[in-house]
Every structure is written in structure tokens, then in C-alpha cells.
VEXDREN-317461 format. One record per residue (C-alpha): residue number from 1; residue in one letter; chain; x, y, z. Coordinates in Angstrom, 3 decimals, m for minus. Example, Ala and Ser with C-alpha at 12.3 -4.5 7.8 and 13.67 -1.06 7.14 Angstrom:
<recs>
1,a,A,12.300,m4.500,7.800
2,s,A,13.670,m1.060,7.140
</recs>
This chain:
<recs>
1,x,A,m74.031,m144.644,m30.625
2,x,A,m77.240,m144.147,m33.121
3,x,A,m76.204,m142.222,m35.771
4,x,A,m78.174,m138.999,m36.265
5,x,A,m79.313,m138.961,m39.505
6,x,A,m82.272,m136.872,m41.255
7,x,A,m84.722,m139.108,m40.512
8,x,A,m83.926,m139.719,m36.646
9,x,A,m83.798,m135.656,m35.919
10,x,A,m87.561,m135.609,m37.949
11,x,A,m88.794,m138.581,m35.606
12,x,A,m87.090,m136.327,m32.419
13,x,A,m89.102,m133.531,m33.597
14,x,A,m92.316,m135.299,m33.996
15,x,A,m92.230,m136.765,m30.381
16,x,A,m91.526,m133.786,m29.068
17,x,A,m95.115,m132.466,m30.746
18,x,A,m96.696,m135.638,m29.981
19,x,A,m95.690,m135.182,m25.927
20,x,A,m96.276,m132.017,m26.192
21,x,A,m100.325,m132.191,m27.567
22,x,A,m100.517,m134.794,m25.052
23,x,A,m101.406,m137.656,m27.528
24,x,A,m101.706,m140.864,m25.589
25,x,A,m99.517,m143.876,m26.331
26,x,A,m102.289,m146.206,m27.280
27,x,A,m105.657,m145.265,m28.445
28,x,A,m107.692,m147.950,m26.493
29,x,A,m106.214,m149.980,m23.450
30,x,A,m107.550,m153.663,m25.295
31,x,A,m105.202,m152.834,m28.366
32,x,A,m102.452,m155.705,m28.887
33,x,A,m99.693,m153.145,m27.802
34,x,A,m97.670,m154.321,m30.803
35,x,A,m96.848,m150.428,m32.206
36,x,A,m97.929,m147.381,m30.247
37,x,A,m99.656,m144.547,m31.432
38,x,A,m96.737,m142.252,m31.342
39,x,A,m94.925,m144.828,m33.726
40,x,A,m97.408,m144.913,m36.044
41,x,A,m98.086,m140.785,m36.184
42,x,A,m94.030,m140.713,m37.420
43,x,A,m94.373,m143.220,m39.481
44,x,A,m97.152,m142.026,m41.442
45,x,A,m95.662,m138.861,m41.394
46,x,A,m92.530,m140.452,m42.676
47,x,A,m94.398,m142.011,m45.245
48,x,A,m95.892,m138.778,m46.977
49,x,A,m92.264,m137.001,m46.295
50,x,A,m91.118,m139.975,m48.797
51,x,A,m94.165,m139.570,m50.965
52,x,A,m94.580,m143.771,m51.006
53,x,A,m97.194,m145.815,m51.796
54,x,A,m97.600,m148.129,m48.300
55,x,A,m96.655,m151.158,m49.888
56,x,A,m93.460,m149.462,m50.689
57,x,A,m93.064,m147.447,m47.195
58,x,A,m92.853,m150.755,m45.698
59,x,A,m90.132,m151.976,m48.276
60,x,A,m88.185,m148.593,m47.463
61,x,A,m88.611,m149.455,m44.142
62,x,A,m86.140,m152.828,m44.413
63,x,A,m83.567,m150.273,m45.414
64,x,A,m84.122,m147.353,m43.160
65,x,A,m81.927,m149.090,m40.187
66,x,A,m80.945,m146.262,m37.885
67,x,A,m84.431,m144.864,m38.130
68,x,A,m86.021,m148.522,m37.461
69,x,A,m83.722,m148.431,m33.896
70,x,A,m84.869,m144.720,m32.496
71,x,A,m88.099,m145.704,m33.397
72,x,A,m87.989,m149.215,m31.449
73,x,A,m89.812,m150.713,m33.674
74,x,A,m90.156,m154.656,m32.197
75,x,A,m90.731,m155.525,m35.875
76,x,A,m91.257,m153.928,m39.633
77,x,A,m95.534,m152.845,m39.311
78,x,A,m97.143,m154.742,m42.495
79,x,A,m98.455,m152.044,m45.403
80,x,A,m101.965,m153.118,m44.041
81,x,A,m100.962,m152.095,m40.345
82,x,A,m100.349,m147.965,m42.017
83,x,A,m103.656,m147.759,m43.777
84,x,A,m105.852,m149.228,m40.630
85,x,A,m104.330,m147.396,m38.181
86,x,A,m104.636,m144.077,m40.672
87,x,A,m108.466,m145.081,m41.374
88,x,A,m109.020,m145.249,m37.416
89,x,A,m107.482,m141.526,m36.393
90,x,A,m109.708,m138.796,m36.537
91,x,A,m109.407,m135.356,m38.041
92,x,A,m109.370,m133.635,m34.048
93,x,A,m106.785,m135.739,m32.752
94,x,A,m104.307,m134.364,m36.679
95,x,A,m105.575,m130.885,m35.668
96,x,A,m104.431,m131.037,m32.803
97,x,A,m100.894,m131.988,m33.739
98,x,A,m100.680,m129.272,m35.950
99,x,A,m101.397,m126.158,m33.577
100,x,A,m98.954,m128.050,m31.040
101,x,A,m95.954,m127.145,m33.530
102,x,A,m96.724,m122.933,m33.361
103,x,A,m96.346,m123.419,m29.667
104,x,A,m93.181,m125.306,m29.585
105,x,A,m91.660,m122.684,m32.246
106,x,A,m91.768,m120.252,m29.981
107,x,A,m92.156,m120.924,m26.320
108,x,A,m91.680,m117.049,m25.179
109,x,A,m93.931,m115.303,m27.591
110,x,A,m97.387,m114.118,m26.395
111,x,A,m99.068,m113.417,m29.670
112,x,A,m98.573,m114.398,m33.383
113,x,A,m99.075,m113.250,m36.683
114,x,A,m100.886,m114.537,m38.884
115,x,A,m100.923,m114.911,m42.069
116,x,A,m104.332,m116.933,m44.298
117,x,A,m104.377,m118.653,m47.734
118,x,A,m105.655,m121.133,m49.731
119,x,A,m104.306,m123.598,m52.721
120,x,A,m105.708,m126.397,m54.458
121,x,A,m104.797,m130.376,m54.645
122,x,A,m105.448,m132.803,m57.446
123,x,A,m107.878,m135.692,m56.394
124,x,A,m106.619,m137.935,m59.506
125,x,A,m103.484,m138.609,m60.916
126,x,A,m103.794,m137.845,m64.576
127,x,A,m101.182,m136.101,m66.115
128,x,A,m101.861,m132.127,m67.369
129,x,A,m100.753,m133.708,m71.434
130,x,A,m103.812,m136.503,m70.795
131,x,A,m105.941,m133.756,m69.065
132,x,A,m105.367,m131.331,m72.788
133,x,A,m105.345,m133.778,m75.609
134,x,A,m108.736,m135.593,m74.447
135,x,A,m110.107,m132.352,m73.167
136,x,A,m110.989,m132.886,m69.629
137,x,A,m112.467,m130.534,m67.468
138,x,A,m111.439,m131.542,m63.704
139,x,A,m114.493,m129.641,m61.934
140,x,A,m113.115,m130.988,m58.831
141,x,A,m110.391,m130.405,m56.554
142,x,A,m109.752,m130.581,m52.801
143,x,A,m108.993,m126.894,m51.617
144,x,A,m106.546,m126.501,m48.626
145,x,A,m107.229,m123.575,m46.856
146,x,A,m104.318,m122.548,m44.477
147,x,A,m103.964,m120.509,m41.557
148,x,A,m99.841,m119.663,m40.493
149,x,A,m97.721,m117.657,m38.364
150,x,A,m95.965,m115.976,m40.951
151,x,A,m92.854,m115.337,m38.418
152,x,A,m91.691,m118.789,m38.008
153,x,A,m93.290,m120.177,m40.907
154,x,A,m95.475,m122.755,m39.504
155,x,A,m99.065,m124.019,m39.884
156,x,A,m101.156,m123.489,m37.133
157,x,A,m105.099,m124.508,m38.757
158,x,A,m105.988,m125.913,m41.646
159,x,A,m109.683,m126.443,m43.231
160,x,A,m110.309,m128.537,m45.769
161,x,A,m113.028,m128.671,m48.476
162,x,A,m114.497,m129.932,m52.054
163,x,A,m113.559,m127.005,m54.656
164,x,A,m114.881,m125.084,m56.247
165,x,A,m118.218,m125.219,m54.702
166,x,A,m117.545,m122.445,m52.182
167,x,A,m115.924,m119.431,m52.171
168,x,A,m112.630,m119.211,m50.059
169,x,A,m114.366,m116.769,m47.847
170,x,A,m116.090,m119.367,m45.854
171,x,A,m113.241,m120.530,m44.361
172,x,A,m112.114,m117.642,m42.369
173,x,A,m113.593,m117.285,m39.786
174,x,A,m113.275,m121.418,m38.982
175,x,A,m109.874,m120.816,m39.158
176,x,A,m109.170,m117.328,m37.853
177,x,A,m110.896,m118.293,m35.009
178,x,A,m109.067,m121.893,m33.997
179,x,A,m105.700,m120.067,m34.803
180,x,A,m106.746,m117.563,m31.662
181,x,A,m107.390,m120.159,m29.231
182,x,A,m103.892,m121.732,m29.650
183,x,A,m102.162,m118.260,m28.480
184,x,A,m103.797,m114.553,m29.264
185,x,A,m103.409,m112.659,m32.367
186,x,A,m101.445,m109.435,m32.939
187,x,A,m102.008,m109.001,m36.925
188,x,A,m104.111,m111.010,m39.270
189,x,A,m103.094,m110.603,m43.380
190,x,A,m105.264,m112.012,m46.345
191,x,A,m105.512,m111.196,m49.831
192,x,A,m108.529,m109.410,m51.517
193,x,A,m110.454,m113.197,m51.539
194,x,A,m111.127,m112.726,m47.947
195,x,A,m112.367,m109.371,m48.089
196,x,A,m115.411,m108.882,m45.844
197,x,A,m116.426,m106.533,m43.216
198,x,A,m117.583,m109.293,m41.468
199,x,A,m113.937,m110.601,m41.462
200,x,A,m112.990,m107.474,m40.170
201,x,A,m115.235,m106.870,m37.497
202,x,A,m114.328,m110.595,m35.588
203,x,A,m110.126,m110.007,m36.018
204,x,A,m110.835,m106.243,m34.701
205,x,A,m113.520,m106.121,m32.369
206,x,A,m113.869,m109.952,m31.213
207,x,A,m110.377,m110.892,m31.222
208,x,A,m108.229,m107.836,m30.526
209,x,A,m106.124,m107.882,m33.411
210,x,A,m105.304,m105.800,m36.368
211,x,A,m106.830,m106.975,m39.682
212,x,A,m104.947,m105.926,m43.262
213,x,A,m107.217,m107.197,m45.869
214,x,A,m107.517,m104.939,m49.474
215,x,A,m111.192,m104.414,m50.700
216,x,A,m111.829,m105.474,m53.884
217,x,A,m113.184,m103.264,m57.069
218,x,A,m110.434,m100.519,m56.699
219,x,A,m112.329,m98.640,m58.879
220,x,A,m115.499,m98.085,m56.638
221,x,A,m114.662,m94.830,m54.963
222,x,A,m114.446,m94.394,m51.026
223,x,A,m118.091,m92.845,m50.671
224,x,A,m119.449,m95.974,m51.953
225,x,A,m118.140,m99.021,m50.390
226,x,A,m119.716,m100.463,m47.471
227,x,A,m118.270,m101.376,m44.620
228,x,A,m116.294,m98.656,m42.139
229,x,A,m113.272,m101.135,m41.793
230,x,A,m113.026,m101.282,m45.806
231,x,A,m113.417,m97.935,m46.139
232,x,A,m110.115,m97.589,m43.801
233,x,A,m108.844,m100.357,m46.453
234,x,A,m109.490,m98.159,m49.421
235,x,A,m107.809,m95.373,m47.973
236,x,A,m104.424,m97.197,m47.560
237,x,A,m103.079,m99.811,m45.545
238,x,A,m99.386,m100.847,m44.746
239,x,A,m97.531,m102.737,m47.357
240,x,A,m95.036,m104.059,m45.079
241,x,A,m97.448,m106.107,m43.210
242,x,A,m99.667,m106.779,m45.971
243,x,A,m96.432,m107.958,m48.032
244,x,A,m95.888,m110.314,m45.031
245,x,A,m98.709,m112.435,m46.986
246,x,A,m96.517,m114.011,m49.246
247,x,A,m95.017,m116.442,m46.850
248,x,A,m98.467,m118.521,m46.893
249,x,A,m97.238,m118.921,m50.720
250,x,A,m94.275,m119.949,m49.937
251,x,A,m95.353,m122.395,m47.486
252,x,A,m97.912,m123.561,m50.060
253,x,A,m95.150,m123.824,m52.620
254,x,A,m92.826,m125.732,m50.167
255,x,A,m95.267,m128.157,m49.616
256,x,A,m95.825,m128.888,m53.146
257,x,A,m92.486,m129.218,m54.088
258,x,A,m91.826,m131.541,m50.912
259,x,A,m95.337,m133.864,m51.606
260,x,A,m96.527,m132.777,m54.642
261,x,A,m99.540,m131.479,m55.872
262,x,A,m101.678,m134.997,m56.471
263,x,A,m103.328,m136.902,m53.469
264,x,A,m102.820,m140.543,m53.953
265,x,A,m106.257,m140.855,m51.498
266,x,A,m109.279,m142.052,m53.334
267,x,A,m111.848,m141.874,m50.518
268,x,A,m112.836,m138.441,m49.473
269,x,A,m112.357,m138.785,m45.777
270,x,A,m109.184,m140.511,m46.386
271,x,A,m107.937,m137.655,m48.821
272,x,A,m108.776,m135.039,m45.845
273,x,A,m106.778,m137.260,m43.748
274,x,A,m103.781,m137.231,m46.633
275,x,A,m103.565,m133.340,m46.418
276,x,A,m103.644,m132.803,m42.681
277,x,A,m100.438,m135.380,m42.616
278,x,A,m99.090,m133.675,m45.010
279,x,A,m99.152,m130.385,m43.078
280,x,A,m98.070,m131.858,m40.666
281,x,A,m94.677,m133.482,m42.751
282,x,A,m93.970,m130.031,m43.502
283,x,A,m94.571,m128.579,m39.719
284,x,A,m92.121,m131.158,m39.064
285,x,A,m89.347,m130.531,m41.612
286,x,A,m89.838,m126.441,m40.718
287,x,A,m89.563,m127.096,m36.927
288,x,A,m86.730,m129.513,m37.757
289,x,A,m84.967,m126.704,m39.753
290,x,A,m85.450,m123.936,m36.980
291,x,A,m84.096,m126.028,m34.168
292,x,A,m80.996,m126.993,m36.296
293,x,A,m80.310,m123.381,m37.179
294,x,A,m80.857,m122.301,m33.607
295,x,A,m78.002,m124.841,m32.773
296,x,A,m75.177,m123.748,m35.290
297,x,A,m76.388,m120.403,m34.176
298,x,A,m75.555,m120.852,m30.845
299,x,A,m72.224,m122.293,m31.155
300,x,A,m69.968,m119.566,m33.033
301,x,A,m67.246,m119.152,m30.044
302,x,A,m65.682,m122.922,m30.068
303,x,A,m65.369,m122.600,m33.404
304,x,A,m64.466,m118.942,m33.640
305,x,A,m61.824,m119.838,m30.994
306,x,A,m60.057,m122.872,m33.000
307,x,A,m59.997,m120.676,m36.133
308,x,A,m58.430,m118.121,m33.948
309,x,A,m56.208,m120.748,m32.720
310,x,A,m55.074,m122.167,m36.006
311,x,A,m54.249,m117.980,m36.964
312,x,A,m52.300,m117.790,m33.870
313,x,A,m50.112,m120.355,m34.294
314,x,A,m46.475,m120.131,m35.422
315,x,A,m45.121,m120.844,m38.573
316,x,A,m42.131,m123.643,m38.446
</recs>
């Protein structure tokens, strides 16, 4: 019987997602049918889940036995194999992987909530002491911007971008509005960053949702802002939905502690590429975590009933 380790319910997860976006086994019907495309999705989502070079992915792979036999994996792909196969998929077919996980969170819901944000990545691996004592300035970053349902905790859109040559602003509405056409919205959160009537306008009147988004420059009073949606923003707002917000840190935070906060990516395309996997490694590790809860959740009476057993039973 294959043993279910961590790694085998992650690959379970990820097919599920994969047949569920409808991703096709192989990407062109003249390709040498040697790995599918499913295999190699896992695998490089496997890969940033370790956070391995590919050289030593495929080393790890030797070792990784039980995982090697769900996967059916005729033979161990060479380190090569990974980084063709991850230069050849586009950014559309790794979007569309990541909206599939919202839907299989929650198969009965007809609206989400949704929460935005945005963090930054390192583009080169020096070290913060290095970055000090010479006195580098690192101008650039690559900016993630996310959009979530703040409910389940899972990334549903994602935008990224060369930072800081925009403001974070520009990303909403992408992203706002991709997030709608997976299922509708019910609330949309961001902090004072995205603050815009403009913003406001498409969640309320475009999109049929509520928007909770604080105006900046407290200090202007009511008379003077611009906007009628920001006014209603000045005059108070709830804190329990805004508060809500803080989950897109945590996500943020999860995913740095998981993959850390450096892209090992050189190319630009390729470093775009890096972050949408690794959204969707930590899609895959949140789904994983739901459905495991939702089965020890759903199995209190057996062992309710042995405990009561064992309490039951006479003394000799």
C-alpha cells in the first residue's frame, strides 16, 4: 500500500487543481510523452516547496521514493528537463491554476471575500550585512501584488511587477477585477495604499460589492475630500471587516517563511514565473491543510466511542 506521506497528499491536492482547471496532459500532441504536464506542474511546485536549486531537486528526487511511485514517474526527469519545461509554460496557463484552488476551497459558497495586498521579493541574493557595510542601494525589487479570499485563506490573483516604479494602486483594478470573474464578490478590504474613488466606484457600482478602503490624510476634514465614497470612508467604516485585512499579511508572511524572501530567478520573465509557482506552493500547502482538518473534523464519534469504551470498561 503507498504510504501517505506529506509529499503524496501535496501531489493529491495538486491534481485535483490541475483536473479541475482543466489543464491538458500534454501541451502539444508531437511531444515525446516521456513526463506529462501534470507531472511536471507538481514537480516544480515540489521544487519551490523544497526551496532547491534544480540540480539538487533532481538529487532529492533519488530519495523521495513514495513520492517518485504516486507520481509514476517512468524515470528521475534530468535538472535540464525542470527548467525547459518551466521556460515553455506561460503566465495564463499558472493563473489559471491559481483561481482553480478558491473554487475547490469551497464548492458551496456563492461569493467571496476578498481581501488585497502587496509585498516585495529580492531579485539578488546578497545578504542585508553585504547590502550595509558596502552601502548598496537595491532600487529594485519584484513587487507581488495579491488578491485573497480572506475566509479560507487562499490566493485567488496575483499581478506581478518591477518595484518601485509604480505605485501599488495600479494593480487593483487588474486584480479586483480577475478575482470577480472566478466567483462574485461580497466585500472587498485594502489598506489606505489603494485608496481611490475610482477603486470604489468599480467594487460598488460595477461589481456589486461592498468596498472598505480608509482615505488617506486623516487630517483633511470631511468637507474637503473628494470623492462621495471617501467621504462615507472618513465618516467611519467597520473595523471588523476592515481588520479582516490582516490575513493578506499573514499569507504574505507564510509564504516567506515557507520560500523565503529571495528569488533564485535571474531572468525577468523567469522570476515572474518563480512567484506565480510559488503562490501556487502555498495554495497547495493551505488547501492541503483545510482538507486534512476537514477530515479529523469529521471523524470525532469512532473515536469518541472507543474512549467511551475504554471508560466503560471494568476494572479486574
Amino acid at each position: 500500500m503507498l504510504k501517505e506521506s506529506r509529499y503524496v497528499l501535496l501531489a493529491k491536492t495538486m491534481y485535483r487543481v490541475l483536473r479541475n482547471s482543466r489543464i491538458p496532459i500534454f501541451l502539444h500532441r508531437k511531444s515525446n510523452h516521456i513526463f506529462t504536464t501534470w507531472q511536471h506542474i507538481v514537480l516544480l511546485t515540489i521544487k519551490q516547496y523544497e526551496g532547491k536549486s534544480y540540480r539538487m531537486f533532481a538529487e532529492w528526487l533519488v530519495e523521495a521514493h513514495y513520492f517518485r511511485i504516486f507520481l509514476q514517474l517512468s524515470k528521475i526527469p534530468h535538472f535540464t528537463t525542470l527548467q525547459k519545461f518551466a521556460d515553455r509554460i506561460n503566465n495564463v496557463m499558472l493563473g489559471k491554476i491559481i483561481s482553480s484552488f478558491v473554487v475547490l476551497s469551497g464548492t458551496r459558497r456563492t461569493h467571496i471575500f476578498v481581501g488585497i495586498d502587496s509585498t516585495g521579493f529580492n531579485i539578488t541574493r546578497a545578504s542585508q550585512y553585504y547590502t550595509e557595510r558596502a552601502k548598496l542601494r537595491r532600487r529594485k525589487y519584484a513587487k507581488l501584488s495579491i488578491g485573497a479570499d480572506v475566509l479560507k485563506q487562499i490566493i485567488c490573483n496575483i499581478k506581478v511587477r518591477r518595484a518601485p516604479t509604480r505605485h501599488d494602486n495600479i494593480d487593483f483594478k487588474l486584480v479586483i477585477t480577475k478575482t470577480s470573474e472566478i466567483l462574485p464578490l461580497s466585500v472587498v478590504v485594502g489598506d489606505r495604499g489603494y485608496d481611490s474613488e475610482e477603486n470604489h466606484i468599480m467594487v460598488r457600482e460595477k461589481l456589486g460589492a461592498f468596498s472598505v478602503i480608509p482615505a488617506r490624510n486623516e487630517d483633511i476634514p470631511i468637507w474637503k475630500t473628494h470623492g462621495r465614497y471617501r467621504k462615507q470612508m472618513k465618516r467611519g467604516y467597520s473595523k471588523t471587516l476592515y481588520h479582516q485585512r490582516n490575513k493578506d499579511e499573514t499569507i504574505v508572511s507564510v509564504i516567506k517563511r515557507l520560500f523565503g524572501e529571495h528569488i533564485r530567478s535571474r531572468h525577468v520573465i523567469t522570476q515572474n514565473r518563480e512567484l506565480s509557482l510559488r503562490c501556487i506552493a502555498y495554495n497547495m500547502h493551505r488547501l492541503t491543510n483545510l482538507v486534512i482538518i476537514i477530515m479529523i473534523s469529521t471523524e470525532p464519534t469512532s473515536a469518541k466511542r472507543m474512549v467511551d469504551k475504554i471508560n466503560n470498561r471494568p476494572i479486574a
